[in-house]
Backbone as CSV, one residue per row, in Angstrom:
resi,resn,N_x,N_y,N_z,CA_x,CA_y,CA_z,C_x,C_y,C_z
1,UNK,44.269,12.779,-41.237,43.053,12.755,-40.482,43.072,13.915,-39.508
2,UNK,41.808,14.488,-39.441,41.668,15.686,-38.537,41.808,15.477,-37.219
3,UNK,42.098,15.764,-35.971,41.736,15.434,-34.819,40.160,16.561,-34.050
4,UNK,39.992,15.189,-33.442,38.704,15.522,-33.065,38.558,16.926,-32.442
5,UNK,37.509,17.738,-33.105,37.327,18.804,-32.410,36.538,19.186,-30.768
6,UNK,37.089,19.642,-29.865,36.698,19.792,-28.720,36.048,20.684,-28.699
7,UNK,34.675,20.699,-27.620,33.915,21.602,-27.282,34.702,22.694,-26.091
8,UNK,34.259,23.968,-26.375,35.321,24.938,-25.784,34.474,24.829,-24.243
9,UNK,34.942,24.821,-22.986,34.325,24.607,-21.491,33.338,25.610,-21.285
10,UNK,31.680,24.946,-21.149,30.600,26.102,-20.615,30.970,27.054,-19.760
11,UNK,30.905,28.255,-20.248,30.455,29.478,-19.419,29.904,28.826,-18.041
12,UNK,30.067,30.018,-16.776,29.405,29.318,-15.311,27.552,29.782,-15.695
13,UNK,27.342,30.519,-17.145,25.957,31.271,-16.589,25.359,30.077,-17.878
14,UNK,26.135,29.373,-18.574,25.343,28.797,-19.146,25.246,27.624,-18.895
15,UNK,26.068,26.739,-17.903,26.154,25.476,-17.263,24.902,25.748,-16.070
16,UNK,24.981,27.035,-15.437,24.138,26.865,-14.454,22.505,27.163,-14.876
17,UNK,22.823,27.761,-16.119,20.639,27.103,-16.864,20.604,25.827,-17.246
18,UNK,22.176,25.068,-17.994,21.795,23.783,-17.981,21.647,22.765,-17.107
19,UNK,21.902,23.248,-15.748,22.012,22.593,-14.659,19.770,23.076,-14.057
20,UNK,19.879,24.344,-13.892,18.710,24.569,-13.944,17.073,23.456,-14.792
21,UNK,17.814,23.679,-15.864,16.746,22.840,-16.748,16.434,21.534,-16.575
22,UNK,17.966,20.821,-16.157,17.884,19.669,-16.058,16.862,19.046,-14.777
23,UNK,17.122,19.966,-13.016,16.597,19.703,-12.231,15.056,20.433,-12.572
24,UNK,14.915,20.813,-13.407,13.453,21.377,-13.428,12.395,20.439,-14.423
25,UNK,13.650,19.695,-15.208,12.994,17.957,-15.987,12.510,17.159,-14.931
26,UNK,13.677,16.909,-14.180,13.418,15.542,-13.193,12.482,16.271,-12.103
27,UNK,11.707,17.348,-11.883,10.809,17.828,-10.730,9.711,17.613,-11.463
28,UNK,9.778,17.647,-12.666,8.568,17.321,-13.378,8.105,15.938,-13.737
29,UNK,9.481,15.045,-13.651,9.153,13.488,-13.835,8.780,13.183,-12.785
30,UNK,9.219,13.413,-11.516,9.213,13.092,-10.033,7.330,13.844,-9.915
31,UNK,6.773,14.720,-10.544,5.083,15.039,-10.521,4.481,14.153,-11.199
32,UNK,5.415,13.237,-12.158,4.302,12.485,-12.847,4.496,11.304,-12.594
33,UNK,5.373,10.848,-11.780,5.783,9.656,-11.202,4.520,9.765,-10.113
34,UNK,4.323,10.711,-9.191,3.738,10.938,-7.562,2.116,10.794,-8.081
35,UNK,2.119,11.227,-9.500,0.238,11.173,-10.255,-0.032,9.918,-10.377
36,UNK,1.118,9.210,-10.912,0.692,7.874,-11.591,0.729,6.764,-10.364
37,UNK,1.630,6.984,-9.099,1.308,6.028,-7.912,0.155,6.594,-7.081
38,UNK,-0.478,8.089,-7.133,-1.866,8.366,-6.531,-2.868,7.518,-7.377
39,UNK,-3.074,7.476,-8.685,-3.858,7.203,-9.698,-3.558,5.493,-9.235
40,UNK,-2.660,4.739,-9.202,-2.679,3.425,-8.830,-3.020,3.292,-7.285
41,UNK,-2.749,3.921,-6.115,-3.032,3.706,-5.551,-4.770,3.573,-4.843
42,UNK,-5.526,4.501,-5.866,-7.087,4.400,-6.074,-7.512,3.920,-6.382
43,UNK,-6.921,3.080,-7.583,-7.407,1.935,-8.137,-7.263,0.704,-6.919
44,UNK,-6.178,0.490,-6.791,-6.319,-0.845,-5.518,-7.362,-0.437,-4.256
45,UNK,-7.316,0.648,-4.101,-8.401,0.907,-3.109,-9.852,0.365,-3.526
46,UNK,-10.116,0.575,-4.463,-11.341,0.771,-4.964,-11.622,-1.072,-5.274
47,UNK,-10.430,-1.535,-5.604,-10.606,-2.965,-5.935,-10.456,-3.888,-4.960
48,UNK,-9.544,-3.253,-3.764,-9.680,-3.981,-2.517,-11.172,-3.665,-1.826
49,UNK,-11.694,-2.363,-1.803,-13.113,-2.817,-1.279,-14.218,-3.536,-2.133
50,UNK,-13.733,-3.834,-3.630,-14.982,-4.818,-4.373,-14.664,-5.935,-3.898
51,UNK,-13.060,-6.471,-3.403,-13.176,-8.092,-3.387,-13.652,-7.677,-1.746
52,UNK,-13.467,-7.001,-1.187,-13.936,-6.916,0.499,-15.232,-7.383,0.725
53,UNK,-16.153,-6.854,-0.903,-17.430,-7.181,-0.951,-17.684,-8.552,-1.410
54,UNK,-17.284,-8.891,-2.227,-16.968,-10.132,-2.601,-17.236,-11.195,-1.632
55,UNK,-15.821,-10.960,-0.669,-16.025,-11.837,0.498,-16.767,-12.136,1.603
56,UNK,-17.394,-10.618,1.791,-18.821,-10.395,2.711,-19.945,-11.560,2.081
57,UNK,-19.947,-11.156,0.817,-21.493,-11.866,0.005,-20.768,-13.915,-0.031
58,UNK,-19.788,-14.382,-0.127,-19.816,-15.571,-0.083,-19.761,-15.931,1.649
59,UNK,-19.170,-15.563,2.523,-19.185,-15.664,3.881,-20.183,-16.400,4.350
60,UNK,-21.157,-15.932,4.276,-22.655,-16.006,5.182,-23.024,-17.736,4.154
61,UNK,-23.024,-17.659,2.924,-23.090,-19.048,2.125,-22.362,-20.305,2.282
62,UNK,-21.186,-19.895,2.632,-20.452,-20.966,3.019,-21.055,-21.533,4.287
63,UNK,-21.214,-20.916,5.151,-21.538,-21.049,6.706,-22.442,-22.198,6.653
64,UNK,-23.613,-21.690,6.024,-25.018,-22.409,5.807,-24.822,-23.353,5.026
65,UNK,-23.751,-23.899,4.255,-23.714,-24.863,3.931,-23.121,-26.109,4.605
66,UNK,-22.269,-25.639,5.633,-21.708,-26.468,6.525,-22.578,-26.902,7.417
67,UNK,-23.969,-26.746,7.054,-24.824,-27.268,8.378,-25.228,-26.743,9.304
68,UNK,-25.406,-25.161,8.687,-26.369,-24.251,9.769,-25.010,-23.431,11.075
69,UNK,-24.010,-23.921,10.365,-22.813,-23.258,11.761,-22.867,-21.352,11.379
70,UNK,-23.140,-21.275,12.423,-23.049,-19.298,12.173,-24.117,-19.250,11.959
71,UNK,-25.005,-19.198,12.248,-26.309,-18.923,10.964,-26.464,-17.798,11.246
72,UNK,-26.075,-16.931,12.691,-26.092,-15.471,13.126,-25.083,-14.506,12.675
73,UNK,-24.058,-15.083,11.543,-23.582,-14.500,10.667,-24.196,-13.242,9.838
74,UNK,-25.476,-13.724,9.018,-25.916,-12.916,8.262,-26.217,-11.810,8.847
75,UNK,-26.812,-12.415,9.935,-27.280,-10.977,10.679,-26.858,-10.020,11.182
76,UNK,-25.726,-10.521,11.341,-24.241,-9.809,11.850,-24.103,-8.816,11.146
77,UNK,-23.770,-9.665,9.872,-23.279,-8.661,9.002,-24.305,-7.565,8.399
78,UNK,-25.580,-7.775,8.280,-26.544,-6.978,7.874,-27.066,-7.345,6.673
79,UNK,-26.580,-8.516,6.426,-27.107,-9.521,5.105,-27.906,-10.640,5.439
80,UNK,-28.939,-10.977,4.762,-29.435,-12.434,4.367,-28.416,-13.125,3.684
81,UNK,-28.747,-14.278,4.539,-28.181,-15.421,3.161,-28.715,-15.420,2.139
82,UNK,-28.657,-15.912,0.687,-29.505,-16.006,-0.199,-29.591,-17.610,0.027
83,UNK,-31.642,-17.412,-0.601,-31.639,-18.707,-0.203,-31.767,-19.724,-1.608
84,UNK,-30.991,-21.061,-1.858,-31.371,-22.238,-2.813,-32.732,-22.010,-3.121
85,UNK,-32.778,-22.027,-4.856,-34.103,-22.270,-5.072,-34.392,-23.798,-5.382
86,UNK,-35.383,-24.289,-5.064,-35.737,-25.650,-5.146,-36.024,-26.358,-6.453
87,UNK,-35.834,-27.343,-6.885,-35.617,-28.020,-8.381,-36.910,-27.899,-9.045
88,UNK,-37.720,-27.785,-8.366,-39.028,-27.906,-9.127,-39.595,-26.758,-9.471
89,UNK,-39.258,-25.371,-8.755,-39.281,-24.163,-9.328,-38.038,-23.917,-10.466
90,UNK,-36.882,-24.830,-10.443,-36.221,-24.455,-11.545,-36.847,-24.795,-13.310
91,UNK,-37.770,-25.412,-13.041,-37.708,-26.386,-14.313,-39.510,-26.410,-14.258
92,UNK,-39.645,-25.235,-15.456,-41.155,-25.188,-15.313,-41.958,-26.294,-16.212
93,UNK,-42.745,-26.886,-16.157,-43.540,-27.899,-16.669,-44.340,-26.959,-17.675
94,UNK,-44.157,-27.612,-18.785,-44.859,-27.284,-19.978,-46.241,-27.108,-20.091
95,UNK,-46.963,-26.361,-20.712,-48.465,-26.424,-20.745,-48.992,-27.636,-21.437
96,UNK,-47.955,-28.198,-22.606,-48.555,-28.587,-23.328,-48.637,-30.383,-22.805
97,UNK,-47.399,-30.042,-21.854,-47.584,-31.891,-21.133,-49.085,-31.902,-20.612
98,UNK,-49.435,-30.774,-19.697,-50.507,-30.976,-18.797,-51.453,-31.603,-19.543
99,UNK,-52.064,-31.418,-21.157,-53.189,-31.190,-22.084,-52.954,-32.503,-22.291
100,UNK,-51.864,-33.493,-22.517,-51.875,-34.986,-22.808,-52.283,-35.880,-22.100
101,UNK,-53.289,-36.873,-22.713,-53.862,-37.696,-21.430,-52.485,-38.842,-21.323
């Protein structure tokens, strides 16, 4: 059996491009690492101010349901409450009931 052949020890000019290359990989992972937590970090921005909105628009509803507490809420905030529509505008009566005696 042969014994294993050894690699003869890098040159200093060719260890120091492979040393080169290597830190010039990881400066480039470390740019796409710093893209991909800017790129996430916009996203939560962007999704923390939809639920921000979120919570603005149920706020003022809750209030008014507890019995009128806050009711100077909406105004506060620069919103109306929205208001309940009433059962009898939900549920339109047929033409054709009216025509039956």
């Amino acid at each position: 059996m042969a014994a294993p052949r050894e690699d003869p020890a890098p040159s200093g000019s060719s260890k120091a491009q492979g040393d080169a290359n290597d830190l010039a990989q990881a400066y480039r992972e470390l740019l796409r690492g710093e893209q991909a937590a800017s790129t996430l970090e916009a996203n939560l921005t962007n999704l923390e101010s939809k639920l921000d909105a979120l919570l603005a628009a149920y706020e003022p509803a809750e209030t008014t349901e507890e019995g009128g507490k806050d009711s100077d809420a909406g105004e506060a905030s620069g919103k109306t409450p929205e208001k309940k529509e009433k059962p009898a505008q939900q549920s339109k009566e047929d033409p054709q009931d009216e025509k039956q005696p």
